[in-house]
N, C-alpha and C positions, 0 to 999 in steps of 0.2 A: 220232534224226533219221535221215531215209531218202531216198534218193531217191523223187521225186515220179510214183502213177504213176495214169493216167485213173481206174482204180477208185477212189484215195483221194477224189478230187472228191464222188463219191457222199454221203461225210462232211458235205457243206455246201449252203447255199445262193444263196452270191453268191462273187464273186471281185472283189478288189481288186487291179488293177493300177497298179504305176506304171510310167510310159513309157522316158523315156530310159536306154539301158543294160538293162533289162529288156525288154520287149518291141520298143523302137524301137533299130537299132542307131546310136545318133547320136550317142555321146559322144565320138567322133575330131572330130566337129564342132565342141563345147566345148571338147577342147582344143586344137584348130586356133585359136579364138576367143582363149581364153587368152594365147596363146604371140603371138599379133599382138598382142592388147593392150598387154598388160604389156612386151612386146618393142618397141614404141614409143617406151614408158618408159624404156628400160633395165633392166629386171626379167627375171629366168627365173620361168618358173612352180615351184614346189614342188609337195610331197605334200601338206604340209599346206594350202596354197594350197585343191589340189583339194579335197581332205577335207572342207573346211570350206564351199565354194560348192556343192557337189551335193546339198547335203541341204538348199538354203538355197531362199527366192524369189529371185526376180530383184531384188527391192527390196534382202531381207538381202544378198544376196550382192556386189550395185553397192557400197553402205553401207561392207561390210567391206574391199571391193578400194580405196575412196578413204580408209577410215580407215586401214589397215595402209601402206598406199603411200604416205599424206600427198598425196596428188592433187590439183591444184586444180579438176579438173571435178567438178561436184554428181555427186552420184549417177544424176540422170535425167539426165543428160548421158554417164553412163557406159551407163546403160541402152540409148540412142537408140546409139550407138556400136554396143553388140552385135547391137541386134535389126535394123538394117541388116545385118549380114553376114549373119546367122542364118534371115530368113525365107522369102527362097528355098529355102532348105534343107528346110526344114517343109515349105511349101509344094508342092516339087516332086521330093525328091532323097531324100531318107531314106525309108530301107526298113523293114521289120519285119525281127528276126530270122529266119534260116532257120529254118523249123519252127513258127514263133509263130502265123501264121495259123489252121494245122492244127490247133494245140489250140485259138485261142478259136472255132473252129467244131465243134468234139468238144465244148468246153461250153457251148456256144450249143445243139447238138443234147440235150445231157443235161436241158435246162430251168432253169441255173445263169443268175442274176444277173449280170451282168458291166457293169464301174465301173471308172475309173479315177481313180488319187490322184498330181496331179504337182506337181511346182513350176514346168512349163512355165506359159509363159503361156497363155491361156485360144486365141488368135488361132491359134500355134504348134500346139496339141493338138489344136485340132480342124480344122486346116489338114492337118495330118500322117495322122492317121486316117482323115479324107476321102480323101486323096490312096493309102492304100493299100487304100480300099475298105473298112474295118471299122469306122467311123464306127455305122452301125446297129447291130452288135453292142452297145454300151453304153448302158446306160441313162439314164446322167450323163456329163460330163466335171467333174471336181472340182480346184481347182487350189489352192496356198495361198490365192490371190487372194480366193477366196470366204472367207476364215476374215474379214476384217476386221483383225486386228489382227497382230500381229509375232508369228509361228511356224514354224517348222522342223517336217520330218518327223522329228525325234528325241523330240517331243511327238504324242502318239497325237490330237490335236486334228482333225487331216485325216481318219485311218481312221475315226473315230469321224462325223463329218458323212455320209462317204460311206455309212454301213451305218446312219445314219437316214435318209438320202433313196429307201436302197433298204426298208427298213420290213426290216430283218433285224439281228438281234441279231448285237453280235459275233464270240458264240461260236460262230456259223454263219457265219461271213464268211473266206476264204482271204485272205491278203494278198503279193501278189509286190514283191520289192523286190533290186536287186543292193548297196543300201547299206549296212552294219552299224546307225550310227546311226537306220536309217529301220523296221529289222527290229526294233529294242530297242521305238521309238515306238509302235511297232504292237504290240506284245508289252502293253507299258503299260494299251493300252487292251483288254486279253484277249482279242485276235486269235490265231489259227493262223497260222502265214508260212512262204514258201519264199523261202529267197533263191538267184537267178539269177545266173550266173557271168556277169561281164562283163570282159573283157582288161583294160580301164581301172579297172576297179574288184576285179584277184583278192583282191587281199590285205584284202580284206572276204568276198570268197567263203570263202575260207577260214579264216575266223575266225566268221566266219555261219553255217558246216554244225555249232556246237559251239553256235549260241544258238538256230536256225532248225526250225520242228518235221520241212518237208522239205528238199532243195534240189533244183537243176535245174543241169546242168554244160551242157548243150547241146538245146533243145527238140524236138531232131531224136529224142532217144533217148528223149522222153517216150511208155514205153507202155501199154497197157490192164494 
């Protein structure tokens, strides 16, 4: 495992991004979101809390927050709760990380495929993208939402949709992920993966650079 540098791109022919924490920096968002919620409640957020809803959709992850809490709101009740606080933020406020641009235009310019695999919502992603102007860059936006049925990015099910809608076999597809769970999923389905340091999510970084074929500590430092 190596740090990730322009020339290894050359290696493939599509890149699979996921958003939040990797490219977008907006997981301070989520756990701003968290921490009111649950704090409503009476609840602190945990590790394992987080752990377990960032790898999730927004359906699993409502599901899990009313079954572990014993909640009396449904789950789309939970859902309707977050994505009022949340879509502004999409919408108007969340940034790319520093340096993120600059590379997906370095492989935009190389002639690489570029796709993204999230659990945002479909409204969110491409709300978000739009709003930082890299919307065209991608060929798809891909979200659980499209799988149909109940899956996690710990299941290669997502990677796998995205590198048949781009007509590229796995094993030519990069996939960026700051999740440990989400780098395994993708492993599964015989991907290549870097995984992306994210504050909220280190202690997958670094447990990620021992499963992960590159990684990426800061996209500032990514170079030819």
């Amino acid at each position: 495992m190596k740090d990730l540098r322009l020339n290894d791109l050359r290696e493939y022919d599509a890149l699979i991004f996921d958003l939040d924490g990797t490219i977008l920096d907006s997981m301070e968002v989520w756990n701003e979101v968290d921490e009111i919620f649950l704090g409503k409640r009476g609840f602190k957020v945990d590790k394992e809390y987080t752990d377990t809803v960032k790898r999730c959709s927004m359906t699993q992850s409502a599901e899990y927050t009313v079954k572990r809490y014993n909640l009396k709101e449904t789950p789309e009740e939970v859902i309707a709760e977050w994505e009022a606080t949340v879509e502004e933020e999409y919408r108007s406020n969340i940034r790319l990380k520093k340096g993120a641009i600059e590379f997906l235009k370095a492989a935009k310019d190389m002639g690489l495929k570029i796709s993204c695999a999230t659990a945002l919502n479909r409204k969110n992603a491409v709300n978000c993208l739009s709003n930082n102007e890299v919307l065209s860059f991608f060929e798809n936006v891909t979200t659980l939402e499209d799988l149909g049925h109940e899956v996690n990015k710990s299941d290669p099910s997502i990677f796998l949709l995205v590198s048949e809608k781009l007509g590229v076999d796995p094993s030519r597809c990069l996939v960026f992920e700051d999740v440990l769970g989400a780098i395994e999923g993708a492993k599964k389905g015989g991907f290549d993966t870097v995984i992306v340091y994210d504050r909220l999510s280190a202690g997958d970084y670094e447990k990620g650079v021992k499963t992960a074929d590159f990684h990426i500590f800061d996209w500032t430092e990514v170079q030819s």
